[in-house]
N, C-alpha and C positions, 0 to 999 in steps of 0.2 A: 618522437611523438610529443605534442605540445599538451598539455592539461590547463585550462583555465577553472577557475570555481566562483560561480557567480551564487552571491546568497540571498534565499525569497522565503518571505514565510508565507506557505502555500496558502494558508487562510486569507490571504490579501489578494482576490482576483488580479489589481492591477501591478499587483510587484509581481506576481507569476508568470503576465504577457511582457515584462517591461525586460524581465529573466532570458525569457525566451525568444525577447528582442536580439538581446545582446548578446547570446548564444550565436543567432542568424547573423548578426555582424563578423564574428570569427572564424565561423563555417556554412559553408552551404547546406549542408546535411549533416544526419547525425545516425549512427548505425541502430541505437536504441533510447528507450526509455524502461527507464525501472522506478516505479515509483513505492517507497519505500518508508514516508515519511507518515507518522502518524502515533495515537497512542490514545490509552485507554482509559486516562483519568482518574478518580479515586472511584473507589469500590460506589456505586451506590446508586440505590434502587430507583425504576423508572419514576414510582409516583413520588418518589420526594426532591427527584433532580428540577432544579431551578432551568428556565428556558434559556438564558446562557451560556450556563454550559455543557446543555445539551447541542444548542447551536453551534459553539464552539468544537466542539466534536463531532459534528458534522462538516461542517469547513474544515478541520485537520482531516479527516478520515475519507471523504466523501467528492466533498465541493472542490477541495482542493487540487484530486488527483485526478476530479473532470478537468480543472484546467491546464491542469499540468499537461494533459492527454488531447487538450484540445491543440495545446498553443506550439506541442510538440511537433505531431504530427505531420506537419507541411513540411519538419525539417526530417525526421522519421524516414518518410516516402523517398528521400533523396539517398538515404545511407545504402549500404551494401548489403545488410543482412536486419531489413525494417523488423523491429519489435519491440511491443508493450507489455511489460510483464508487470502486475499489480501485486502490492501483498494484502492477501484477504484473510482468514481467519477460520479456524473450525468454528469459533463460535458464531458466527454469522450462520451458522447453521443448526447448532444445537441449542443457541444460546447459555447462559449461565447468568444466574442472579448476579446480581450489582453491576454486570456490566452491558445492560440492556441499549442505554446509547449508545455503546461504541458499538456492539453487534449491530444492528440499527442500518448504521451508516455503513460495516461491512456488508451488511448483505445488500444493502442500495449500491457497493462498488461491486458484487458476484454481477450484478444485474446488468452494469455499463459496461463491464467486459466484455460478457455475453453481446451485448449488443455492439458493440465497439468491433468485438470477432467479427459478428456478421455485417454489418457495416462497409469496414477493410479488410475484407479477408483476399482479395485482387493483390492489395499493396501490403499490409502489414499483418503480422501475425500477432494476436492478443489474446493475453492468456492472465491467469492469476495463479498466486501460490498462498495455497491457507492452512499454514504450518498453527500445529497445533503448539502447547505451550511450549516455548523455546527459552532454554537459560538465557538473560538478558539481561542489562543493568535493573531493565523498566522491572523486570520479576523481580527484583532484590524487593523491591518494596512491599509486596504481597505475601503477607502472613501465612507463614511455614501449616498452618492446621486449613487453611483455604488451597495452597500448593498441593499437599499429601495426598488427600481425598483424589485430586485430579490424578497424580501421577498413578492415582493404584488403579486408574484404567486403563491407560497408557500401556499395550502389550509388552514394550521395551524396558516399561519400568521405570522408565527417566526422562526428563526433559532433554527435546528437541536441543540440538546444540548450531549455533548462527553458520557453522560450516555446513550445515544438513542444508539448511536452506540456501543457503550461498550459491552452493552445485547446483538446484535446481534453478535459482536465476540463469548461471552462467548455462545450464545447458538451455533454456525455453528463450533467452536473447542469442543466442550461437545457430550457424546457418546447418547445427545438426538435426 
């Protein structure tokens, strides 16, 4: 089995089509996509975030994974076992101060899933996983008295660990 690794920074619509150009040059098809790529920025509250980098955070979070899911797709429909697995977020749902843009942009990706599922649900299967806080580099940065609070609701006690969610990629892209 051959691996190539072509690099795009998804907030670029056309390095994402130019990506997924040159994927289709290598292969005809592709058995999935995981789109995986994003992140939540520093702590801080909707009305005092500058439009920037709120935009910004929508094009990593958002804009990005539409085109990723766009430009994928055609190559998707050809694999063996087509699937779009998204990473979403609890907070897109419950939200939480300071991080009002990135929930925002997650719950604007819960939404093209959905429609995404119904859309291709003949050809591909799309789905999302919105793993609540998970131990991760990106967590190191988020001050242990902002962590605590969250984790003492957390029935397990503890944060999500990247194998938790891992399984559930590998099972919701797998033809189980």
């Amino acid at each position: 089995s051959e691996i190539h690794t072509i690099a795009a920074d998804i907030r670029n619509a056309d390095a994402v089509r130019d990506a997924f150009a040159a994927i289709a040059r290598h292969r005809p098809g592709i058995d999935g996509l995981v789109n995986v790529a994003g992140y939540t920025g520093p702590l801080q509250a909707l009305e005092g975030i500058d439009a920037a980098s709120f935009d910004d955070l929508q094009q990593a979070n958002l804009c990005g994974v539409r085109a990723c899911c766009q430009h994928a797709m055609p190559l998707v429909r050809q694999g063996r076992h087509p699937a779009i697995v998204n990473v979403s977020t609890g907070i897109a749902s419950i939200g939480a101060a300071g991080y009002g843009a990135y929930a925002i942009a997650k719950a604007g990706l819960n939404a093209m899933t959905r429609v995404l599922a119904a859309e291709c649900a003949s050809a591909i299967r799309v789905n999302a996983v919105a793993p609540g806080i998970t131990e991760t580099d990106m967590m190191k940065a988020v001050p242990k008295a902002v962590i605590e609070p969250m984790i003492a609701q957390i029935p397990l006690r503890r944060l999500g660990q990247p194998e938790d969610i891992a399984n559930a990629f590998v099972f919701l892209a797998s033809e189980e």
